[in-house]
C-alpha positions in Angstrom: -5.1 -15.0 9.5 -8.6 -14.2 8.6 -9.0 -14.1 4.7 -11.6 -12.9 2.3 -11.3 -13.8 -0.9 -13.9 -12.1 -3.9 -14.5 -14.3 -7.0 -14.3 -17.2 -4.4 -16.7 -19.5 -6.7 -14.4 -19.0 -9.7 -11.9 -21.1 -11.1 -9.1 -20.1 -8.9 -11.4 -18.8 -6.0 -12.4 -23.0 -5.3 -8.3 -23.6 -5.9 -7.4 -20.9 -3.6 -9.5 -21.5 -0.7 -8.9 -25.1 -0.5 -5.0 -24.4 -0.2 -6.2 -21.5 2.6 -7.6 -24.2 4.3 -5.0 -26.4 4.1 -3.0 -23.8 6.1 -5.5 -23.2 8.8 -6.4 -19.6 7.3 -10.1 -18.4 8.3 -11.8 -18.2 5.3 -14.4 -15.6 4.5 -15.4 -16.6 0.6 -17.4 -14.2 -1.4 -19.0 -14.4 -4.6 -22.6 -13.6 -6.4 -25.3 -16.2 -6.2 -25.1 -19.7 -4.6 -21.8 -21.3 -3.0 -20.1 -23.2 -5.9 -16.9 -24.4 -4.2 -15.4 -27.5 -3.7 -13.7 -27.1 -0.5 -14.3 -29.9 2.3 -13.5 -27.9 5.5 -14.8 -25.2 7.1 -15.0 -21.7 5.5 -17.4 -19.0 5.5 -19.6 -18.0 2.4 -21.1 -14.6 2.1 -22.6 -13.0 -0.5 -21.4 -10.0 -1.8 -21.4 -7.6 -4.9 -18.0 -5.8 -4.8 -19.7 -3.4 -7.5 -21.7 -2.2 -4.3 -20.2 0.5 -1.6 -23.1 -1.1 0.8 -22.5 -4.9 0.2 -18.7 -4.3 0.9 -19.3 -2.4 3.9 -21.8 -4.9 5.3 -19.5 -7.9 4.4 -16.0 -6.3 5.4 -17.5 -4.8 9.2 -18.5 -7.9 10.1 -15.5 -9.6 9.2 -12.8 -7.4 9.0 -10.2 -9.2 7.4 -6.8 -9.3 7.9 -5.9 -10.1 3.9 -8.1 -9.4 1.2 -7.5 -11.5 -2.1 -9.4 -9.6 -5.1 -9.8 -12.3 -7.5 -13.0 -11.0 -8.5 -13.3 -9.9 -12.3 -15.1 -9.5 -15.8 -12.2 -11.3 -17.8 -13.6 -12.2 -21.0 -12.2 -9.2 -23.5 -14.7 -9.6 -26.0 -17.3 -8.7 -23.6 -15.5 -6.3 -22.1 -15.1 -4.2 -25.5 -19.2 -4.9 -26.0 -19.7 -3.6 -22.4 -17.4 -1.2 -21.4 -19.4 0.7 -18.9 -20.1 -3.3 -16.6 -16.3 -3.9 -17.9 -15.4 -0.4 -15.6 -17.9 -0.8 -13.3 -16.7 -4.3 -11.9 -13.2 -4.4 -12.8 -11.9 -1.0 -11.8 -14.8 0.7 -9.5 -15.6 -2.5 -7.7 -11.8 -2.6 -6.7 -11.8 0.9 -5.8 -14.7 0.1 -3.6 -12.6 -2.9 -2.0 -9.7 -1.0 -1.2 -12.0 2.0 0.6 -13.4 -0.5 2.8 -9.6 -2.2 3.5 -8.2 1.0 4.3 -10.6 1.3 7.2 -9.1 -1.8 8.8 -5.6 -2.0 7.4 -6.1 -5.0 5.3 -3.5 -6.3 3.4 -4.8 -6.2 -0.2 -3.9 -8.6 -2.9 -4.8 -7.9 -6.6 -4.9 -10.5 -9.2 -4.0 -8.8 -12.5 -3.4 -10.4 -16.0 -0.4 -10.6 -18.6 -3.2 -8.5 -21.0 -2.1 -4.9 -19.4 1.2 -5.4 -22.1 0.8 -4.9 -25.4 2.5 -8.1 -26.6 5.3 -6.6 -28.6 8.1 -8.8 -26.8 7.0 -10.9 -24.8 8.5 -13.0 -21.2 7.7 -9.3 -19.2 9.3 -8.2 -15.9 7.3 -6.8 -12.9 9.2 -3.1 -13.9 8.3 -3.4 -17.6 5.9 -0.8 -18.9 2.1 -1.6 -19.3 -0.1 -0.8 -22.2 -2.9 -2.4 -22.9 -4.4 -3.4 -26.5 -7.7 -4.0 -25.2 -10.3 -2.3 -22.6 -10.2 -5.5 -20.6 -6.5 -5.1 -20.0 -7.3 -1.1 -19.7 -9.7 -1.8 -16.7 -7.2 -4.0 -14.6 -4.4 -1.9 -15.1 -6.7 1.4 -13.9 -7.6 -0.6 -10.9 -3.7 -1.8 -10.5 -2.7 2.0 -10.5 -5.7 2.6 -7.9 -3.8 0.1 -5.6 -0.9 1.5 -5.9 -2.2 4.2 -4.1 -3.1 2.1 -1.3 -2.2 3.1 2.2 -1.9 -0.4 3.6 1.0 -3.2 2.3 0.1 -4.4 -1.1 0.6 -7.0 -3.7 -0.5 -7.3 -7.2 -0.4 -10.5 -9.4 -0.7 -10.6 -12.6 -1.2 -14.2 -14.5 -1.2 -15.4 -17.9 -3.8 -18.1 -19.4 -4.6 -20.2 -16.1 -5.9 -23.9 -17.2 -6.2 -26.6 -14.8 -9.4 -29.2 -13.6 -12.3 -27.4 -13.7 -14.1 -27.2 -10.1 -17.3 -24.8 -10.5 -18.4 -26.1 -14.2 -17.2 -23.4 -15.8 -14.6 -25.0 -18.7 -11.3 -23.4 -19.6 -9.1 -23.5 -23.0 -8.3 -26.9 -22.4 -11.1 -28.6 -21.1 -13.1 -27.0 -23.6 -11.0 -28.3 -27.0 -11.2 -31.7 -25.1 -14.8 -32.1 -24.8 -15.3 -30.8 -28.0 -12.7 -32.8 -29.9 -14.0 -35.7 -28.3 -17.8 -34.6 -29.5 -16.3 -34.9 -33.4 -15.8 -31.2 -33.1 -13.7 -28.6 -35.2 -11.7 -26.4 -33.1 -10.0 -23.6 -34.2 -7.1 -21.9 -32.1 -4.5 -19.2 -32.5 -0.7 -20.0 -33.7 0.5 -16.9 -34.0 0.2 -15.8 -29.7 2.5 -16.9 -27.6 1.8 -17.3 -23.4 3.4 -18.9 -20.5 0.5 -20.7 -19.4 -0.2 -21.0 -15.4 -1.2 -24.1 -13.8 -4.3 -22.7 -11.7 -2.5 -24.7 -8.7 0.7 -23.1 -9.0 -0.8 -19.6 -9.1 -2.8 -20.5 -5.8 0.6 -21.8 -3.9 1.9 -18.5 -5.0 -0.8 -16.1 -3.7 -0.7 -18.2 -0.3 3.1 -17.5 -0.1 2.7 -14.2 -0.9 0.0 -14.1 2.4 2.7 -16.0 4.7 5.6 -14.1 3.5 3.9 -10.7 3.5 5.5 -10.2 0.4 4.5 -6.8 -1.0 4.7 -5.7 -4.3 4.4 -6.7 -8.2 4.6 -10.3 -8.9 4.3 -12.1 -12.1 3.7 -15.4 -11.4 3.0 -18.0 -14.6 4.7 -21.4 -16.0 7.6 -21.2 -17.6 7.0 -22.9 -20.8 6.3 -20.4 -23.7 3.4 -22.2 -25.7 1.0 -20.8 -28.4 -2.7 -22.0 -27.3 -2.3 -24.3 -30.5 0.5 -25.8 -29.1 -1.2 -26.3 -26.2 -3.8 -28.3 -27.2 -1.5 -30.4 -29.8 0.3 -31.2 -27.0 -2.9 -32.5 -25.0 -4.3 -33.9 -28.1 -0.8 -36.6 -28.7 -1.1 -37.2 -25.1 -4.7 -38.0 -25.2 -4.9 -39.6 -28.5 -7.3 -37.1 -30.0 -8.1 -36.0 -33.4 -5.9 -33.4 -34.3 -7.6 -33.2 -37.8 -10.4 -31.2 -36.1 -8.1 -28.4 -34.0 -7.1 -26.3 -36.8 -4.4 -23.8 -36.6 -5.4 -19.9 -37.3 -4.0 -16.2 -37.1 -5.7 -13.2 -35.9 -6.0 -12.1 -39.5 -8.8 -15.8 -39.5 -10.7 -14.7 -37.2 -11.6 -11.0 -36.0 -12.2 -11.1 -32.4 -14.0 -7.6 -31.4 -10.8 -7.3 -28.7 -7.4 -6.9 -30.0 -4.9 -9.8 -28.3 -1.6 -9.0 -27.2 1.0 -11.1 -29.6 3.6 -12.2 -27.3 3.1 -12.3 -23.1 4.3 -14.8 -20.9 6.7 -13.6 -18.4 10.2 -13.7 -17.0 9.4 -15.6 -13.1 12.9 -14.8 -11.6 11.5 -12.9 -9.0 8.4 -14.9 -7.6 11.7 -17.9 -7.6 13.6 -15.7 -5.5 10.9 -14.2 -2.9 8.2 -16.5 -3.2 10.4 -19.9 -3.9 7.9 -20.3 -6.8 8.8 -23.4 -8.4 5.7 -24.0 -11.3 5.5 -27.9 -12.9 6.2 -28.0 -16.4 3.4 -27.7 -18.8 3.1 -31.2 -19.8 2.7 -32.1 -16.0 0.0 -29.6 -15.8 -1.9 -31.5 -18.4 -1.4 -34.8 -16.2 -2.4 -33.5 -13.0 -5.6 -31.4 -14.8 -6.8 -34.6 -16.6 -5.4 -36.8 -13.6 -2.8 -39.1 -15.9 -0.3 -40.1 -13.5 3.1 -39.9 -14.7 4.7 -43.0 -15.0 8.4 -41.9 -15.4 
């Protein structure tokens, strides 16, 4: 099938394609800028600004795809609160733009969402549990979820929680981050008191391809399944790298006041991306091996 992919030189956009590829998909990867992905094969790279009707148009009649992965985003919450008008603009309008220019061909349209549209108050969610955001991040990707709802065509939305993994574009994440910093002689301080299911960036691309094969339509919540607070996470990576854990110091919200509100408790209950997808994610210690390539012995 022929495959376009926004966000394609992010963090899961280079994981993504290569696992595309992999499958013989035709690959149409789109992003702002210069092609920063790490994908050996043969793929097609195309400029495009999903915030503009014309870009789309341009991009999607020469291609017409028959799947349209919308990985695409502004995820950063703080700067979503500071800039809510860019915050709307790409996260909600841009996918409203997306899914005018998929109904004309009947794409299938996939929607990567986030753990953030729930509030946090209990935590390990269901697909049919109620949003509500804390934040305008979590606010802009659940307007644009309820905008694909309303989509013609089949649909799917995924929503993730606290993707890590080997960073491909240069762009570090949680746990690459504390690493080089800790490594550096650098304090780190990092929340005890939230709690995620933490999503091997690998995992959650095996899952969106199954969800392409499969034509499996509907709400999906695909993470790990080990409930961690991001301090645990990095104490865990810090004993199995030896680090200082004198420098990662453990803190509350009440520490430090982030200009977005975080949800307390996410992660989510997997049951059903195990039943429909066969989603089987590696355990959380194994996503530390494979991300800082430690082989396991055992």
């Amino acid at each position: 099938m022929r495959v376009l992919v926004t966000g394609a030189n992010g963090f899961l956009g280079n994981y993504l394609i290569q696992e595309l590829i992999k499958r013989k998909h035709e690959v149409i990867a789109t992003g702002k800028g210069n092609c920063r992905i790490k994908a050996n094969d043969t793929f097609v790279y195309e400029e495009m600004d999903f915030t503009v009707v014309q870009s789309v148009k341009n991009v999607f009649s020469t291609y017409k795809p028959d799947v349209v992965v919308h990985a695409g985003a502004m995820s950063k919450p703080d700067e979503c609160e500071d800039n809510r008008e860019l915050a709307f603009n790409v996260n909600t309008q841009g996918t409203i733009n997306l899914l005018e220019a998929a109904k004309a061909i009947n794409s299938f349209f996939i929607f990567i969402s986030t753990d953030f549209v729930f509030d946090g108050l209990k935590g390990m969610y269901k697909e049919d549990d109620i949003p509500a955001p804390v934040n305008y991040y979590g606010q802009t990707k659940l307007l644009a979820e309820e905008k694909v709802k309303e989509y013609a065509g089949e649909w799917s939305i995924v929503r993730t929680v606290l993707v890590y993994g080997r960073p491909q574009s240069g762009r570090e994440n949680l746990l690459s981050l504390v690493k080089t910093k800790n490594e550096n002689g650098e304090v780190f301080k990092i929340f005890t008191d939230q709690l995620r299911t933490p999503t091997y960036v690998k995992d959650l691309a095996l899952a969106i391809v199954s969800i392409i094969d499969k034509k499996a339509i509907g709400i999906f919540h695909i993470s790990g399944a080990d409930q961690l607070s991001p301090y645990e996470m990095v104490i865990r990576m810090a004993e199995m790298f030896g680090l200082n854990k004198e420098l990662i110091l453990p803190i509350t919200k009440d520490d430090l006041k982030e200009k977005a509100l975080r949800p307390p408790l996410t992660g989510f209950d997997i049951s059903k991306a195990k039943a429909v997808l066969n989603y089987s994610p590696i355990s959380f210690n194994e996503g530390l091996r494979k991300t800082f390539e430690i082989k396991n012995e055992n």
